[in-house]
Each structure stands twice: as structure tokens, then as C-alpha cells.
C-alpha positions in Angstrom: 8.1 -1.6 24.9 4.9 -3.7 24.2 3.3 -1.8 20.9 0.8 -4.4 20.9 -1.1 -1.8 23.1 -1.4 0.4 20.0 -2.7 -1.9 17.5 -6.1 -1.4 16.5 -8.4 -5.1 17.2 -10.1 -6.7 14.3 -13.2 -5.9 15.8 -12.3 -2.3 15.4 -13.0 -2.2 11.5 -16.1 -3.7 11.6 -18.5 -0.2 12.4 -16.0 1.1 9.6 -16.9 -1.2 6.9 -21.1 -1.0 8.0 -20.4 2.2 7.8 -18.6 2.2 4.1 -21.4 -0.3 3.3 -24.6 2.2 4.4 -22.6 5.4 2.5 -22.1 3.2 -0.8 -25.9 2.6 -1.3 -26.7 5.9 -0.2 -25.0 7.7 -2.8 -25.7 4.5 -5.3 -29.7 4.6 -5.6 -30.1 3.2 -8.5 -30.0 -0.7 -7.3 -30.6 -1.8 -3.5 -27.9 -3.3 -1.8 -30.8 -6.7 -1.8 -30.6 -6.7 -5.5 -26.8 -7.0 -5.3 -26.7 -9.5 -2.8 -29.6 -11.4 -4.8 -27.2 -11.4 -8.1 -24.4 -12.0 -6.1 -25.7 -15.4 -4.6 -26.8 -16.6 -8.0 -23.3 -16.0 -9.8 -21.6 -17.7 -6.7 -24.3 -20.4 -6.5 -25.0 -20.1 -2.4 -25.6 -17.4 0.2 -23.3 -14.6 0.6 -21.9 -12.2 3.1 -19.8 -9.1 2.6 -15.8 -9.2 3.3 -14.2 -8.0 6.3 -12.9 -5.3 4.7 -14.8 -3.0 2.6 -13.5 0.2 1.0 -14.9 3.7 0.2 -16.3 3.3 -2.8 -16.8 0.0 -3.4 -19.0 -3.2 -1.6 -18.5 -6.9 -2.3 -19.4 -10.0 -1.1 -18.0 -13.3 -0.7 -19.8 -16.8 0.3 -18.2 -19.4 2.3 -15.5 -22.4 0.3 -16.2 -19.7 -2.7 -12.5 -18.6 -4.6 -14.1 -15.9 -5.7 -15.8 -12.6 -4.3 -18.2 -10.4 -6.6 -17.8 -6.6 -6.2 -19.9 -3.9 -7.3 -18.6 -0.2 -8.3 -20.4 3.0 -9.3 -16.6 3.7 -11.4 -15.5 1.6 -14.1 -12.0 -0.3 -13.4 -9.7 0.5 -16.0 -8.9 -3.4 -17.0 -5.9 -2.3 -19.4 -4.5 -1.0 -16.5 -5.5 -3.5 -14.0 -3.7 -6.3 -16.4 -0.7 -4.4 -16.4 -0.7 -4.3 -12.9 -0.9 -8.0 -13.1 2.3 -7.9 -15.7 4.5 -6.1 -13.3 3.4 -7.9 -9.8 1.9 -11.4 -10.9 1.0 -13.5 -8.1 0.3 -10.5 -5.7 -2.6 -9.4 -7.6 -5.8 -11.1 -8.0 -7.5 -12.1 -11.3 -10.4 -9.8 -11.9 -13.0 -10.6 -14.8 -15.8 -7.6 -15.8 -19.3 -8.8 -15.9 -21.4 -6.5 -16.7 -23.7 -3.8 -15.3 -26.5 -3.9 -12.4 -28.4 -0.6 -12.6 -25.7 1.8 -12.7 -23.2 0.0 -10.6 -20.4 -1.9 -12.5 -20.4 -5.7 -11.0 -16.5 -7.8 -10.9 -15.3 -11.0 -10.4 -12.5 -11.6 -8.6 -10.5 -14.2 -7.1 -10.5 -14.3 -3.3 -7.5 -13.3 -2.2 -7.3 -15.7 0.9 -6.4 -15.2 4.6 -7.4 -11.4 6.6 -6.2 -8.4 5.9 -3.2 -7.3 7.8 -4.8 -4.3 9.8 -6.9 -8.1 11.3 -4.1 -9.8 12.7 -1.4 -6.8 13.3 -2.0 -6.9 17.1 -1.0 -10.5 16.9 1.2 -10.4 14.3 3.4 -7.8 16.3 3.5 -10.0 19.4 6.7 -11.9 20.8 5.8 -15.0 20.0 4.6 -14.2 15.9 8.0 -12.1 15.1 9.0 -15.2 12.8 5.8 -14.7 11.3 5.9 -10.6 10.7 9.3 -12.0 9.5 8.0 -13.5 6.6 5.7 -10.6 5.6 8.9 -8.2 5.6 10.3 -11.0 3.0 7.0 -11.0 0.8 6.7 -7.2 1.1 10.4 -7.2 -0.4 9.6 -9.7 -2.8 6.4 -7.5 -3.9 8.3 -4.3 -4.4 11.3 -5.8 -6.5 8.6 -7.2 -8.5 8.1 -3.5 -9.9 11.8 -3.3 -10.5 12.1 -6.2 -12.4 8.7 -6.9 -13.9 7.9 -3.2 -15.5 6.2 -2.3 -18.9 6.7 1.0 -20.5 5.0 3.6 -19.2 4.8 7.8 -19.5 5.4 9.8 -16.9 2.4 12.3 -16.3 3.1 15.7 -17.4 4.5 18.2 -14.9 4.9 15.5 -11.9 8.4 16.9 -11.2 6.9 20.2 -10.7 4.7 18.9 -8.8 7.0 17.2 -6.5 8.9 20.4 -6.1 6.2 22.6 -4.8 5.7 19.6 -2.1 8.6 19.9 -1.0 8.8 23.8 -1.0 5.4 23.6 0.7 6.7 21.2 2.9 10.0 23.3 3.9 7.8 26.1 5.2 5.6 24.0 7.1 8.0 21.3 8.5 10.2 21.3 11.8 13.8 22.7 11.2 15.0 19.5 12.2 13.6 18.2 8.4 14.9 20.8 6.5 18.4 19.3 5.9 15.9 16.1 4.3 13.9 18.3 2.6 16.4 19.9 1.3 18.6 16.9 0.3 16.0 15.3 -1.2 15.2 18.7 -3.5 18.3 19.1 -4.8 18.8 15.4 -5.9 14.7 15.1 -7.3 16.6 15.3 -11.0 18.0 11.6 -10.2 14.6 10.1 -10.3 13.4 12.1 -13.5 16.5 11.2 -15.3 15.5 8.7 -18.6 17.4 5.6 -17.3 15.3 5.7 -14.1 12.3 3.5 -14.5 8.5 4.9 -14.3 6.9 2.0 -12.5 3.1 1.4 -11.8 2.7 1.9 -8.1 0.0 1.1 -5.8 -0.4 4.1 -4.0 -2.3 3.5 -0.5 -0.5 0.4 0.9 -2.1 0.3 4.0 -2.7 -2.3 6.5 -6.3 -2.6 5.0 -5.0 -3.5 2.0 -2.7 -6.5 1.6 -4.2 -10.0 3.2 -1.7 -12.4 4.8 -1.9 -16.5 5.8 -2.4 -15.4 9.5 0.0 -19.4 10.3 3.2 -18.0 7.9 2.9 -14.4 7.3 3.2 -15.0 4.0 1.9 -12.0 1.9 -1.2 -13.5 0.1 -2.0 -10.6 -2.3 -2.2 -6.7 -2.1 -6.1 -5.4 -3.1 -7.2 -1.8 -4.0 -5.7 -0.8 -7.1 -8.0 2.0 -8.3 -6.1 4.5 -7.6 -2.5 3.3 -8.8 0.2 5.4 -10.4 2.6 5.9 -12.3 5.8 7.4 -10.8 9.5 7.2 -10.3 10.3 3.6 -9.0 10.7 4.0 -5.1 8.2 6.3 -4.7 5.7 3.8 -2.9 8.8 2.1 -0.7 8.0 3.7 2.4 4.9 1.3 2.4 7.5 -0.9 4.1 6.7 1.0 7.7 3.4 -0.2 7.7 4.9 -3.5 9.0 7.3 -2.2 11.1 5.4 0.6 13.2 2.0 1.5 14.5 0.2 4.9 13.9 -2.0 6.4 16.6 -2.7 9.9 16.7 0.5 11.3 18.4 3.0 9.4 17.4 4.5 6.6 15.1 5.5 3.5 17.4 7.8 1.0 15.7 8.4 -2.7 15.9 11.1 -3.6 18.5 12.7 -5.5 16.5 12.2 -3.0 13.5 15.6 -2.4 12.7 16.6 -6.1 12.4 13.2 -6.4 9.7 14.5 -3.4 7.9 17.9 -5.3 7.1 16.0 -8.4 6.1 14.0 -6.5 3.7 16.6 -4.5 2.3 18.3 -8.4 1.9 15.6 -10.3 0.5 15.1 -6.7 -1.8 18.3 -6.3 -3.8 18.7 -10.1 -3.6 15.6 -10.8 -6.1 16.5 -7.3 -8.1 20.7 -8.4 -8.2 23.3 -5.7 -8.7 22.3 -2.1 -9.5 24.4 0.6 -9.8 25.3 3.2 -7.0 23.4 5.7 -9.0 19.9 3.6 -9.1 20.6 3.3 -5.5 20.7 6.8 -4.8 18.0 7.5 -7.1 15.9 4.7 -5.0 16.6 6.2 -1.6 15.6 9.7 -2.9 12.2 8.4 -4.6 11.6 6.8 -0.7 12.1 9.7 0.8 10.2 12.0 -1.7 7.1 9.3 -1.1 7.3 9.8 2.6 7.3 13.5 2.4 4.2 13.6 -0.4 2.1 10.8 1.6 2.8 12.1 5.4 3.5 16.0 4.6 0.1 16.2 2.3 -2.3 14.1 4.3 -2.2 16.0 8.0 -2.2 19.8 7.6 -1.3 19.9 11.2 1.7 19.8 13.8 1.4 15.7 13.9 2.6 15.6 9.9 6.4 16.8 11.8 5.9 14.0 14.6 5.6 11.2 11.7 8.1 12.4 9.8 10.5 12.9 12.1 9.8 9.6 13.2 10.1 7.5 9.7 12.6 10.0 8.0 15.6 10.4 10.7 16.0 6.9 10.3 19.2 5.9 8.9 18.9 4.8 5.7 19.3 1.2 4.6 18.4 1.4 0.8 22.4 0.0 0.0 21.4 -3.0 2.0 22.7 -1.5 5.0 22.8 1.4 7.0 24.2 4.8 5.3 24.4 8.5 4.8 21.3 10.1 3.0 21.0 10.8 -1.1 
């Protein structure tokens, strides 16, 4: 099956960023988007343009052979936590330096994280011909995610997130097929594994999308993940099922994976638990149930509608490969 036919064009996010663009200044009045562009081309020292990708409540600009893009924000980042971020993921984040304020709009530097953003190049990159390619991205993704495993500061849980995660998934059980409910149910019963105190609270980005990792569109080699705003902090595993962004396409009926999907899901689980080395059978567990319990918050809590059973099914039936091969669920 050709899934190519699924994938959005890169000329399909362009009325989206104009359109993130227009709603930024309009509920930012205090500056013109001019003025930013004016400040903008003198800290860059040429003209400027804006990136490809924009997001929602944000708008920066780049300018050509520049390694660095200047972005403007009516929120100020939270650099503490952006330079942990940095601690536990290194070369996937970009340096960021704040520079002060523009009317009311906070104004960044940051370094240019080089090559387009996935959602760009996915048609291509899920074509024949580029599967050595969307190879290498598997293998980077892997690399990024052990990264949180290995590199990972001391953090607090927030209060009351197990609650939390238990009404999901109580919420969930009402609303969700019976054909989830043995999941559900499954994943319910084991939520103490990823709560216990040897279980690492991670920083986690949590809206790895297609928008929001770049790639070197020759390799597929992962070039750095953007968009950090709205991280957390959470049981390790919890953002894993970002993984499916490389190996299926969402349209709006259905969840269409990769042909070669289940051959990419090995060679991440490989490259995975070869950079993070032995763990014990309990961590493994506790892993495969903080995947699942990510899958179920992000795709149960987004779409209040019959399509949130379709995507589930979809990426949850799977067998699991969080052992490094295929097994039984938690």
C-alpha cells in the first residue's frame, strides 16, 4: 500500500503558518510585526524572512547563511528549565540566549536548527526509494529518547499526576471500544510501576509532532527537536509513543502505517536499549506501561469523538516491542 497518498505536501503548511503569523500580531498589539522584523534584521545583520514552520504562539524569523533565527514571544521561556532540557538531551536541543524585550513581546536567540521539519519531507521521506533514509531517523529518534534515560536531572513529580492518570483511564474505559478495555485495564492496574521511587521522572517534550523535529532531508539524520514550552515532567516512557509519528500517517479516519513499520520498530527498539544497556525486567515493564499510558492520555484526551477508538486501536493492538522484541503486554 502506497501511504505516500496520505502525506500532507510541504506546501500544505504554508496558509497554516500565515495564518499563525496574522493570529500572533493580532492578539500581540503592542509592537507591529515591521518592528520585529526591523530588530530582527539588525541583530542578524541582513534581511530576514520567517521559518517554514511557525507555531501558535510564537513568530520568528531567520535570514539566509544565518545559524541563528530570532523569535519573539508574548510568554517568557522558562531558561532554568530550557537548560535542563539541554542537560538531559544535549545535541537535540538548540542553544537559546534571552535578549531582551520589544514592547511586550519577549525576543530569543536561537541557533538554527538546520534542514526542514519532518511534516516537509514526510511524503518523500516515506517513499520506496528514502526507506534507508526514514531508517536513520528511527535510529536518531531512539538515540533522542535514551538520551532522557540516561542523561536525567532530579526532578519532582507534580502533585496528584497519578490521580490524574487514573481518571484518564477511567474516563477512557467508559468511552473506548470494548476491544481496548483489556489495555485499559492492564495498563490501570500496573500505573503503580511507573510511580514507584526507583522509576525515573524524566523531562519530556510533550507534542512531538512532525512539525516539530527538523531532519537533513540527504541522511535522515534527526537534526534537533524544537518547541519545548510546554515540556513535562513525568514518568520516563510517557512521551515514547512519539515513535509512531515516523512510522504511520494520520488523516481523519484512520492511522496508516509505514510498510515497512514493523521492521523500523525493531531497529528502534535495537538502537534504544543498545545506547541505554541492560535494565531490569521491571524498568522494562514499567517503560511499556508509561507507553501505553502516553498513548491513551494524548489520543483518548484530544478527539472526544468515535475516531479517538480508530487511533487507538490502531497504535495500541500492536504487539509490543519495548523488550527489544515482540511480547505480551505489561
Amino acid at each position: 500500500m502506497d501511504v505516500t497518498t496520505f502525506a500532507a505536501g510541504p506546501e500544505s503548511y504554508d496558509p497554516l503558518s500565515q495564518a499563525q503569523i496574522s493570529n500572533f500580531f493580532s492578539s500581540n498589539t503592542s509592537v507591529t510585526r515591521e518592528q520585529c522584523e526591523k530588530l530582527a534584521a539588525d541583530l542578524l545583520g541582513g534581511p530576514i524572512f520567517p521559518t517554514a514552520i511557525q507555531g501558535g504562539t510564537s513568530y520568528t524569523v531567520q535570514r539566509h547563511q544565518s545559524h541563528q533565527v530570532i523569535q519573539f514571544r508574548a510568554l517568557e521561556l522558562d531558561m532554568i528549565r530550557l537548560g535542563l532540557i539541554r542537560q538531559v538531551y544535549d545535541k537535540f536541543v538548540p542553544r537559546c540566549l534571552y535578549h531582551g524585550l520589544l514592547g511586550t513581546l519577549h525576543f530569543y536567540i536561537w541557533d538554527l536548527v538546520s534542514g526542514p521539519a519532518f511534516c516537509r519531507v514526510r511524503r518523500e521521506m516515506f517513499t520506496v526509494d528514502a526507506e534507508q533514509r526514514l531508517s536513520q531517523t528511527v535510529q536518531d529518534i531512539a538515540c533522542f529518547f535514551a538520551s532522557a534515560w540516561i542523561n536525567r536531572p532530579t526532578v519532582e513529580a507534580p502533585s496528584g499526576l497519578q490521580a490524574k492518570y487514573e481518571a484518564i483511564l477511567d474516563t477512557l474505559y467508559i468511552e473506548m471500544p470494548d476491544s481496548l478495555h483489556p489495555t485499559i485495564e492492564q495498563v490501570r492496574q500496573n500505573l503503580s510501576l511507573i510511580f514507584r521511587p526507583e522509576f525515573p521522572m524524566v523531562l519530556q517534550h510533550d507534542d512531538f509532532l512532525e512539525n516539530n523535529f527538523h531532519v537533513e532531508e540527504a541522511t535522515g539524520h534527526v537534526t534537533g527537536v524544537v518547541d519545548w514550552v510546554n515540556a513535562i515532567v513525568a514518568p520516563y516512557g510517557i512521551s515514547l509513543g512519539g515513535l509512531e509519528i515516523v512510522l504511520g500517517i494520520q488523516t481523519n479516519t484512520d492511522w496508516h502505517f509505514h510498510p515497512s513499520h514493523i521492521r523500523l520498530r525493531q531497529q528502534f527498539w535495537d538502537t534504544f536499549h543498545g545506547e541505554i544497556g541492560e535494565i531490569s525486567d521491571l524498568d522494562r515493564r514499567s517503560m511499556e506501561v508509561a507507553r501505553l499510558m502516553g498513548l491513551l492520555r494524548t489520543h483518548g484526551s484530544e478527539w472526544k469523538d468515535a475516531m479517538s477508538g480508530v487511533y487507538l486501536e490502531k497504535l495500541l493492538l500492536l504487539p509490543s516491542m519495548v523488550h527489544g522484541q515482540f511480547s505480551v503486554r505489561a
